[in-house]
N, C-alpha and C positions, 0 to 999 in steps of 0.2 A: 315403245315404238315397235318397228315392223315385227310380224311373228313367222315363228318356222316351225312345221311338223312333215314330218317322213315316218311310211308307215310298210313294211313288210309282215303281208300277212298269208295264210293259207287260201283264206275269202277274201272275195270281192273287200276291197276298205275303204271306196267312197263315203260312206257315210260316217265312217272314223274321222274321214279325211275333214268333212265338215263341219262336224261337233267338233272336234278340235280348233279348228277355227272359228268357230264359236267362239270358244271359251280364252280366245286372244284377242278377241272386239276389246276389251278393255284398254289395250295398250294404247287404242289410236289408230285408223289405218283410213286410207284415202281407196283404197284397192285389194283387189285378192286373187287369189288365183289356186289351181291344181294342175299337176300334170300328173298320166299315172301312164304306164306300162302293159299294154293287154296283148298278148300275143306277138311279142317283141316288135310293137308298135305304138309308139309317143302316141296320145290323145291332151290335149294342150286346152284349158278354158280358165279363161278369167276376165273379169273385170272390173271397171273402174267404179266405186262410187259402195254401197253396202252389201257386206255376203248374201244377203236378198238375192242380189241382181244373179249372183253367181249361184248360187241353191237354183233358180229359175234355169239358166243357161244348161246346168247338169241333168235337172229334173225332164227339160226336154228332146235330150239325146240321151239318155239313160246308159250313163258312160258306167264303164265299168275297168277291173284291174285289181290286182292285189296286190301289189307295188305301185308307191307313189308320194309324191310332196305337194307340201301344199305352204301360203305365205298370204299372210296380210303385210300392204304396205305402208308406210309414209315415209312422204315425198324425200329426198335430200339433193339428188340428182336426174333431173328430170319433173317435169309438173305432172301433177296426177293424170292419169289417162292409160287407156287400155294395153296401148304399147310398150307403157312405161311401168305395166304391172308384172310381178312375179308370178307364175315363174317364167323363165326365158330359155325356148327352145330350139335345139342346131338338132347336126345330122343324128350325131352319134350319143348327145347326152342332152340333159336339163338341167336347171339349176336353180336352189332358192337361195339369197341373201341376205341377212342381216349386218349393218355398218356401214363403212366408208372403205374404199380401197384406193390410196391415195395417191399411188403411182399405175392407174388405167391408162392416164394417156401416153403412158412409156412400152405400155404392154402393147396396146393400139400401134404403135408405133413400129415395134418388135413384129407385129404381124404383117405389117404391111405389104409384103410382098406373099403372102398368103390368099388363099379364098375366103374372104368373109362376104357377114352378109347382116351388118348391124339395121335394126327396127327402131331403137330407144334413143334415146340419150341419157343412159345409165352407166355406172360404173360397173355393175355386176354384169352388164351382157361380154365386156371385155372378156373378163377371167371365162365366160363359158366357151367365146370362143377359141380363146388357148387350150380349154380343157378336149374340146372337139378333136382340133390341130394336133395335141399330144398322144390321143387315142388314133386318128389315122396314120400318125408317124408310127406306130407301132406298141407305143406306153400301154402299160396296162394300167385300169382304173385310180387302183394304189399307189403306183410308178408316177402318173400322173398327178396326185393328187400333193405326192413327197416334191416334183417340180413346180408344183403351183404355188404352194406355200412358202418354199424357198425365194419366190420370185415377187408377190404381192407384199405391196407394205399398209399398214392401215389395222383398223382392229375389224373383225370376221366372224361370220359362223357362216359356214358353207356347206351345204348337202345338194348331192350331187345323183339323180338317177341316170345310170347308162345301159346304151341299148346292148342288147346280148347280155347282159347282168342278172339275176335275182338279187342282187344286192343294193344297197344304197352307201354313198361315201360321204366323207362329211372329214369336216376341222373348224377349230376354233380358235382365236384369239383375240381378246379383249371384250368378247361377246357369246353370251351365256349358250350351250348345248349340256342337255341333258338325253343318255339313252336310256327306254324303256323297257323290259323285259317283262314276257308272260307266258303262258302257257303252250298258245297259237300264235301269237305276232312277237316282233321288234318294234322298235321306233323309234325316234331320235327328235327331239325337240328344243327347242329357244327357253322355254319354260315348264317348269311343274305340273303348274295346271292345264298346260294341251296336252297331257298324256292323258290318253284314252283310260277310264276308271276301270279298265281291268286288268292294268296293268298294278304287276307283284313287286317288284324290282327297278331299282334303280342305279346306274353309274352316273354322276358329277364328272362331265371331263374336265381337264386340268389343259391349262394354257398349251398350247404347241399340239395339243395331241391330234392325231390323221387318225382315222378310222370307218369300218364296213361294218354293217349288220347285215343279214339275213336270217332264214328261216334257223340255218345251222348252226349258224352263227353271231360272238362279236367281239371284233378284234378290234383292239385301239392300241395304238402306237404312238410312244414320247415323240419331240421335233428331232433326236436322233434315229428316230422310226425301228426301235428297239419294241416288240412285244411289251403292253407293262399286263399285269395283276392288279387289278383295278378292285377299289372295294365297292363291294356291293350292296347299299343300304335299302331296303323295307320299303315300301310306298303305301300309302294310304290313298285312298278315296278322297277327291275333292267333292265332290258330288253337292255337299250339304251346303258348300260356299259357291255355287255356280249356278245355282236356281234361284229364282226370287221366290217361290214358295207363293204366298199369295199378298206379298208387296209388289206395288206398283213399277217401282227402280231397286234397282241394286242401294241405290246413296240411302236410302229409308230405312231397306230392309239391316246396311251395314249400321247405321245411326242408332235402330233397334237392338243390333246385337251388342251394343257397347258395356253396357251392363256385363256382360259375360267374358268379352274377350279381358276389363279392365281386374275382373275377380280372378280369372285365368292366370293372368299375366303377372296379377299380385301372389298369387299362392303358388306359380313357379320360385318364387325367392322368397317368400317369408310364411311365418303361420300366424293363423288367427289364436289373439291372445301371447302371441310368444313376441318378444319385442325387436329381437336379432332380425336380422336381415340376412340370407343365406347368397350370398354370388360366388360363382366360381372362386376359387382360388389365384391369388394374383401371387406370381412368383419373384415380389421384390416388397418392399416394406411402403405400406400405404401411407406410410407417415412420412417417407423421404419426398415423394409429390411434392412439387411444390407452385403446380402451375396443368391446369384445366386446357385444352384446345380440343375445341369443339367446330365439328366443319358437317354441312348438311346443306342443301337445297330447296326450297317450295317451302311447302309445311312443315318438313321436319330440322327445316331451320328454323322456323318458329318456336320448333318444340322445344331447341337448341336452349334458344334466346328465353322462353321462360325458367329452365334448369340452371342459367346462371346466375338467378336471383336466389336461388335455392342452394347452388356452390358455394356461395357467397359467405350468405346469411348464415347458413345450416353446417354446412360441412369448413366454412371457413379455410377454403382454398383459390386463390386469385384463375379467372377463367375467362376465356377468350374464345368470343362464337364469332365464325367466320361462317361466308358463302361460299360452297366449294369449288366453282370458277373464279373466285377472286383469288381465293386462295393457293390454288395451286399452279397460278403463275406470278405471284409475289415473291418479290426475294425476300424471305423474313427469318432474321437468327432464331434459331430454336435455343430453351434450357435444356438440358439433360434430363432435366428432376420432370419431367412434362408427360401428364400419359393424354395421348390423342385420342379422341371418342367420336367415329363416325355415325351418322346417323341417316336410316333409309331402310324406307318400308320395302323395295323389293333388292336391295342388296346388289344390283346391278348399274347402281345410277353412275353412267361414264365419270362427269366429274369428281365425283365421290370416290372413286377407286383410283382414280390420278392421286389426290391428298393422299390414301393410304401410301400411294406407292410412296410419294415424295416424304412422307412422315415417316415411312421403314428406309430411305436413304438416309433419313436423318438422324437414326437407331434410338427412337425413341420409342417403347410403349404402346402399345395399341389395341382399342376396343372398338366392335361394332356394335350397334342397335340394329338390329335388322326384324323382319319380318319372315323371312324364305331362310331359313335355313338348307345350307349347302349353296348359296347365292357365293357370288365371286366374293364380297366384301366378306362373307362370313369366315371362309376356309383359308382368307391371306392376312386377317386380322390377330393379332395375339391373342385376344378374351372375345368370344362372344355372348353379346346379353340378348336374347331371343325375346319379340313380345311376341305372345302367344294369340294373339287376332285372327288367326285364319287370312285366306287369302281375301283381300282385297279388290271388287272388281272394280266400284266408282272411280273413274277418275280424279275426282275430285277427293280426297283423305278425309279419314270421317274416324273410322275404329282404331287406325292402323296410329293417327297423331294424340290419340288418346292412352295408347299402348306406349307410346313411345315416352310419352310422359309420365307414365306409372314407373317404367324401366329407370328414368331420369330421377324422379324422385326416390327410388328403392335404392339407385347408385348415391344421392345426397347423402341420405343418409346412413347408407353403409360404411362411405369415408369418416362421417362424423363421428358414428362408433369405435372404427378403426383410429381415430384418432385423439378418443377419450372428450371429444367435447361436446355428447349428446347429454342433456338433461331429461329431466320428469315432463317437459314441456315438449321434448321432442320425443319421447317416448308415447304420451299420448296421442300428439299426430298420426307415430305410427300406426297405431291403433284405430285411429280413427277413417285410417286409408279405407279400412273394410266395410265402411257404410257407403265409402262412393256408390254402389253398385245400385243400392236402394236408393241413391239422391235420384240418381240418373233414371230411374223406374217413376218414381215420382212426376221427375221431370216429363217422361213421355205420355204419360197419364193428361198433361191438359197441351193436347194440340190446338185446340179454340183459339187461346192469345198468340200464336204464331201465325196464324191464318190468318189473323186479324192485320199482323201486325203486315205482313208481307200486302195485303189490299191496298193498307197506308201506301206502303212504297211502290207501290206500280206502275207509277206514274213519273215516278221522282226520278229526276234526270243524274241529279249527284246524291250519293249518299256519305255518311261518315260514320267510322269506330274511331271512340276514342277510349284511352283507360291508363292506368297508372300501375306501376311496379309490373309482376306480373299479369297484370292486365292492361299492360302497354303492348306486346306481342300477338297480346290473345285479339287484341283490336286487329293488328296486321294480319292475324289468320283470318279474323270475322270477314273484313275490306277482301282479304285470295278467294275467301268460298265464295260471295255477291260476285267476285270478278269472274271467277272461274265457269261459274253454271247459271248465272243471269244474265252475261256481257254487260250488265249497270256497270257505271263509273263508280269506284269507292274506293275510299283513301283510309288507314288508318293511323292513328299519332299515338302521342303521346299527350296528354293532355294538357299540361303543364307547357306544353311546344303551343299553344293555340297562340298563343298572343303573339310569337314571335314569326310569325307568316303565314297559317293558315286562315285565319279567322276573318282574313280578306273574301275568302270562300262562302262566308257565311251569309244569307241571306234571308228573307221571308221565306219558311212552309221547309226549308233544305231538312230532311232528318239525319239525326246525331243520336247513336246508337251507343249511349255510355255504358260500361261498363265499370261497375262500383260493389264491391263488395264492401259490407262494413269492415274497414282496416283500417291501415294505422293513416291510408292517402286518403280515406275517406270526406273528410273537412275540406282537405286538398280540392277534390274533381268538385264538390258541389261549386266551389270558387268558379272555378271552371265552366259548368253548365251554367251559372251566373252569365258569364259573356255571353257564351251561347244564345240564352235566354234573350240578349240586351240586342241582340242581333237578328231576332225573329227566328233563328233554327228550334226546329222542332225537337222535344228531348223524348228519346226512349229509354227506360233507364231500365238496368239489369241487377240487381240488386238480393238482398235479402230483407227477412222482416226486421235487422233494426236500421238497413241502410234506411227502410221502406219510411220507417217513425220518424228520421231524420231528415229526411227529403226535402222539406218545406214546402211540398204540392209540388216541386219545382217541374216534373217530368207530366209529358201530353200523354204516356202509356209509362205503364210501368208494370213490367215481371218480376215476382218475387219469389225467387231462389232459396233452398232449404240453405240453412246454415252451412259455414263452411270456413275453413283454418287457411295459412300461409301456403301448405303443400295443396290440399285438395281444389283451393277455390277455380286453378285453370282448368285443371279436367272437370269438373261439373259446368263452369261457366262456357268450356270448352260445345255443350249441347245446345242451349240456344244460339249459339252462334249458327251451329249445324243446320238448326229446323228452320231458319228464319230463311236463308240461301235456298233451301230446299223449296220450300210453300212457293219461294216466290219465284222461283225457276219453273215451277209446274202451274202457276197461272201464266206465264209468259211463253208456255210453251217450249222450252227450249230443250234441247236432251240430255237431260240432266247426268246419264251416265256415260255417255260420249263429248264432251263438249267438243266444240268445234277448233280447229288447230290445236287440240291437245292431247298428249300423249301419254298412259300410265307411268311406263316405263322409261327413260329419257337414259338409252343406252350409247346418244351420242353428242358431241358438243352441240 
């Protein structure tokens, strides 16, 4: 959701100011905006609807500044609209916002007898107009910045330009700020990837912290507004994940990469040929575990939810996948013996870092799966297991639920090691993780039957996944991606559930998107697509060549998947689910790397 970049430079930084905002389109935003400083004079444009509109706006006043912020929005308070975009500007200052500020109308209230002069019906124009009020009462930007914080309740990232300043202010709490450092500029951003690529340096701020850059400087201060010593880690280039190159969407070009980020992500923790599994170091005995909680959202509670057929089975420890709005307002007794595993491809996802908090009151253990390393969930998590994906720009998860599943499966069976009960049979698995890379190359190799198959459905008013064990979830993630970047209706089950209410749903010509590897449910789903059948739904069936021998012709299309074992068969099965959403989002036209009311990031309830 909403993005934030601030940029002090030597030059002119409008056009930092817009490629950075670029490169926040991912998140979601209904709106946008810039404000910059030229000649200690506010110059103020934005608007509603795609950075298009506002690239145009800029391009034809040829605005200029080398100080300045910029914001993409979505909605929370207020409907989208020009008024209602960031950033919002008073006498003396401007300001962009990321979150909720939950006591504005006490601040509103508080001012009352003051000069305002509100436009929106936003929470963040409140806090600028206190910021204003605290500058002509005399406060200096800082001064002001330590009474603002004190006084807002809500979670924040706040950056602030003011007049007479070369500097930019800024804080945070419960919402991501990153400053940048180079040669010629500063910066200060929402995320990683809006830092401008020539940026060397980076500081992670830490909850409560106030802080100014400039050209001279950058001072950040704890919520005692104590100087700290902030470490300073290394930046790299995002550059190679932020172009399409010459794919059509980002969702393709990520679907392509998977092959690479899934061999990445494996050979972060383990070696080809060597059977160990290498994870950080856990500082308590993996054998006293006696109990898996697992908490994630979207997709990567799908991922969750396949990993604990695999905790189960493989590592033989009892494991519990929750949603992490459900769960973090549950009263639920925790074991001691329990290590908690978050999971979240940009590490920022509000609910998500609720659970952590509530699982570190409850002094339990804790791991994250993240994506962004130095993300909030990574740096307050006990262990972190990093999938090595690069960034993610489709909104819709593609590389990042793949990654997260290799992570999932390298933690299976690292426990089972740890706990003496892997055999020759799971040793082989391991081994066999390292061909994913080639299934999935294969797999991209015949685009044809997905194109086909997507034609079938373009019509189809309702669709269905269905699939057994772990290819019960993988059905639910197939049913999120058709929902996600098609708007089709699609359901996914369990298969073995049909008879006991869905199958009311079933009628002439509906397609049913099996999911069947040869396994041990195999016999199982054919039963299955039996009804189906008996009911006129149409069978696509996903399979391999000996589900393919066993079929009985049963399926109206049928894709044949390179072989595949208990750990590998969701991430390979994991691809056609992908291409099938994709083909047919791009004959429906829809925009497959923005979808409509949806956001990458989901930094708030």
């Amino acid at each position: 959701m909403c993005g934030i970049i601030g940029i002090v430079d030597k030059k002119n930084c409008i056009n930092d100011l817009i490629s950075s905002l670029s490169r926040l389109e991912y998140r979601g935003y209904d709106s946008a905006g810039i404000a910059t400083l030229n000649k200690n004079k506010f110059v103020l444009n934005k608007s509603k609807g795609k950075l298009s509109n506002l690239r145009l706006k800029i391009k034809q006043k040829k605005i200029m500044g080398n100080i300045g912020i910029g914001h993409t929005r979505w909605a929370t308070h207020g409907k989208p609209s020009n008024d209602n975009a960031h950033p919002f500007l008073k006498k003396n200052c401007a300001i962009v916002h990321n979150g909720i500020i939950e006591n504005y109308s006490d601040i509103k209230k508080s001012l009352a007898n003051h000069k305002t002069n509100y436009q929106s019906s936003t929470d963040t124009e409140v806090v600028a107009e206190l910021m204003n009020y605290l500058i002509e009462e005399g406060a200096s930007p800082l001064e002001s910045m330590k009474e603002i914080t004190s006084r807002i309740e809500g979670n924040y990232a706040l950056v602030f330009l003011v007049k007479s300043s070369n500097n930019l202010y800024f804080s945070r709490k419960g919402s991501p700020l990153v400053v940048g450092i180079s040669k010629t500029f500063k910066c200060v951003a929402s995320d990683t990837l809006a830092l401008p690529n020539k940026v060397d340096n980076i500081i992670y701020l830490e909850e409560g912290d106030i802080g100014e850059i400039g050209l001279d400087r950058a001072n950040i201060f704890d919520r005692s507004f104590n100087l700290k010593e902030n470490q300073i880690h290394k930046h790299s280039s995002m550059q190679e994940h932020t172009t399409k190159r010459n794919f059509k969407h980002f969702m393709i070009k990520e679907i392509h990469y998977q092959s690479k980020s899934i061999d990445d992500t494996l050979l972060n923790f383990a070696k080809k040929n060597d059977e160990k599994i290498y994870l950080p170091q856990f500082k308590f005995d993996t054998k006293k575990i006696d109990n898996l909680s697992l908490v994630a959202c979207g997709t990567a509670f799908h991922a969750c939810m396949v990993s604990k057929y695999w905790f189960e089975e493989i590592s033989k420890i009892n494991t519990m996948v929750e949603i992490a709005s459900e769960y973090r307002y549950r009263e639920n007794s925790i074991n001691k013996k329990t290590l908690g595993i978050l999971v979240s491809q940009s590490g920022e996802t509000m609910d998500t870092i609720k659970c952590l908090e509530k699982m570190k009151k409850q002094k339990i253990h804790t791991a994250s799966i993240v994506n962004v390393l130095g993300s909030s969930l990574s740096r307050n998590s006990d262990y972190i297991f990093p999938t090595i994906a690069g960034p993610e720009i489709g909104v819709a998860s593609t590389k990042a639920f793949t990654a997260q599943l290799t992570v999932l499966a390298l933690l299976s069976l690292h426990i089972a090691q740890k706990k003496s009960v892997i055999d020759n049979k799971l040793k082989k698995i391991t081994n066999e993780m390292f061909k994913i890379s080639k299934n999935v190359n294969s797999i991209m190799k015949d685009k044809k039957i997905y194109m086909e198959i997507a034609k079938d459905l373009l019509d189809s008013k309702s669709i269905f996944y269905v699939g057994r064990g772990t290819m019960y979830p993988l059905a639910l993630e197939g049913a999120l991606k058709l929902k996600e970047i098609t708007y089709k209706h699609c359901e996914g089950y369990a298969a073995g559930e049909l008879k006991h209410g869905p199958l009311a749903l079933i009628e002439d010509s509906v397609p049913v998107i099996v999911l069947a590897p040869f396994d041990k449910y195999f016999k199982k789903t054919m039963s299955n697509i039996q009804e189906i059948k008996a009911r006129g739904g149409e069978i696509i069936l996903i399979t391999d060549s000996e589900g393919s021998k066993n079929s009985e012709n049963l399926a109206d299309k049928l894709i044949c998947l390179p072989k595949s074992n208990f750990i590998t068969a969701p991430i390979i099965y994991s691809i056609p689910v992908q291409l099938i959403a994709y083909y047919l989002a791009t004959l429906l036209g829809t925009d497959v790397d923005q979808p409509r009311n949806l956001a990458k990031s989901v930094t708030v309830e």
